[in-house]
N, C-alpha and C positions, 0 to 999 in steps of 0.2 A: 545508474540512478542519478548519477549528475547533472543531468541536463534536462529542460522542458520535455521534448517528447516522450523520453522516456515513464517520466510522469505522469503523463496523460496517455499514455496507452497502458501503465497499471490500472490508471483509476478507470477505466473504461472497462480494462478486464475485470476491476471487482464489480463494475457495473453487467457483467454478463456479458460480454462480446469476448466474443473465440476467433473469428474468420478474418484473414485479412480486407478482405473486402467492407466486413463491418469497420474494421478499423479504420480504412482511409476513407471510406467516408463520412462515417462519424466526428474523425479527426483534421479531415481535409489535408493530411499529410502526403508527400511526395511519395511516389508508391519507393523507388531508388532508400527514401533517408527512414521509412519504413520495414522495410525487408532488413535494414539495416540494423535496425533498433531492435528491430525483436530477434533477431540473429543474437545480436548482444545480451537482453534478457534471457535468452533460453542458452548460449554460451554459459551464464554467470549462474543457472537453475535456478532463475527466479519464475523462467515459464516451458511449460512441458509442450513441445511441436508432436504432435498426434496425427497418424488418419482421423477420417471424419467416415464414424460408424456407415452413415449412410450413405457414401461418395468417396470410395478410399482413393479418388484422384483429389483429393481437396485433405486442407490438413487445417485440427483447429488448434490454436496457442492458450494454454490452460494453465492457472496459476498451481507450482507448485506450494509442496508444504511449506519451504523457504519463501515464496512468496507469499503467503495467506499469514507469513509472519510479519508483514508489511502495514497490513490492516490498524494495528491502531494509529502508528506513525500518520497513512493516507486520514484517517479517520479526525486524528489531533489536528492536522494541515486545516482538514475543510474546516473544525469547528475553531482554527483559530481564526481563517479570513469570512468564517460568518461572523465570528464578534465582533472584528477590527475593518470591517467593509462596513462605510455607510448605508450602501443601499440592506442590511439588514440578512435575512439567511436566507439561502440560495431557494428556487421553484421546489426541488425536488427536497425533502427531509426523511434521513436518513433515520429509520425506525426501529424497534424491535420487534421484529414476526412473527413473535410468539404475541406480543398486547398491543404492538400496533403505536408506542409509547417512544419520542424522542429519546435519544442516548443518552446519558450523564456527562458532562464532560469529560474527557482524558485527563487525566493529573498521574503526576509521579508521584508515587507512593515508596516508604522505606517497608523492608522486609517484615515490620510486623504491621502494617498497616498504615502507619502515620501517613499525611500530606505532606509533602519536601517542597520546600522553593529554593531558588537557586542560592540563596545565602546559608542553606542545610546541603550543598553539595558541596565534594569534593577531588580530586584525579588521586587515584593512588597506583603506585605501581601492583601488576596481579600478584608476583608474590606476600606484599606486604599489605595486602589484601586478604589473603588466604589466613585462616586461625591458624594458632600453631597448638603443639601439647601442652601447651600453658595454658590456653584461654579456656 
């Protein structure tokens, strides 16, 4: 997940591309640093390598559950360089398909609801983290 392409071949698969072929030309990536990457995604089960129902000489790359955990992460990225890009928010606006109505923005929330910014956060270690029978 470190690296640009990596990046841009999730956001493409949440975008609906399966096929390698979609992928490098969507992406214009070297087909070599490609086979590569998705190698590594689907190593780490961010994406699932399949036949392809209709061509089982062809395979499609499908996000797993582990990936489809990615979403809002992908989701916070775009709506932070649509704020913080001058040119404004991108061609395409990311909806809800059920009303057809932009997203809310991403915020981190505390366990009962509250809004957190980064002066309401904290690192704690997970045991001292965890309640005890006191609490």
């Amino acid at each position: 997940m470190g690296e640009r392409w990596s990046f841009l071949i999730l956001r493409a698969a949440f975008n609906g591309l399966c096929h390698f072929e979609q992928f490098q030309s969507t992406l214009g990536i070297a087909r070599n640093i490609l086979a590569n990457r998705l190698a590594r995604l689907v190593k780490h089960g961010i994406l699932a390598r399949t036949p392809c129902a209709d061509d089982r000489r062809k395979v499609e790359y499908r996000l797993t559950e582990k990936g489809e955990a990615l979403l809002p992460t992908l989701v916070a990225l775009r709506q932070w360089g649509e704020r913080w890009n001058a040119q404004g928010p991108a061609c395409a606006v990311l909806v809800d398909a059920r009303d057809g109505r932009p997203l809310a923005p991403i915020e981190v929330r505390a366990a009962d609801g509250r809004r957190l910014g980064l002066a309401d956060l904290r690192w704690m270690q997970p045991d001292a983290a965890a309640p005890t029978a006191r609490d």
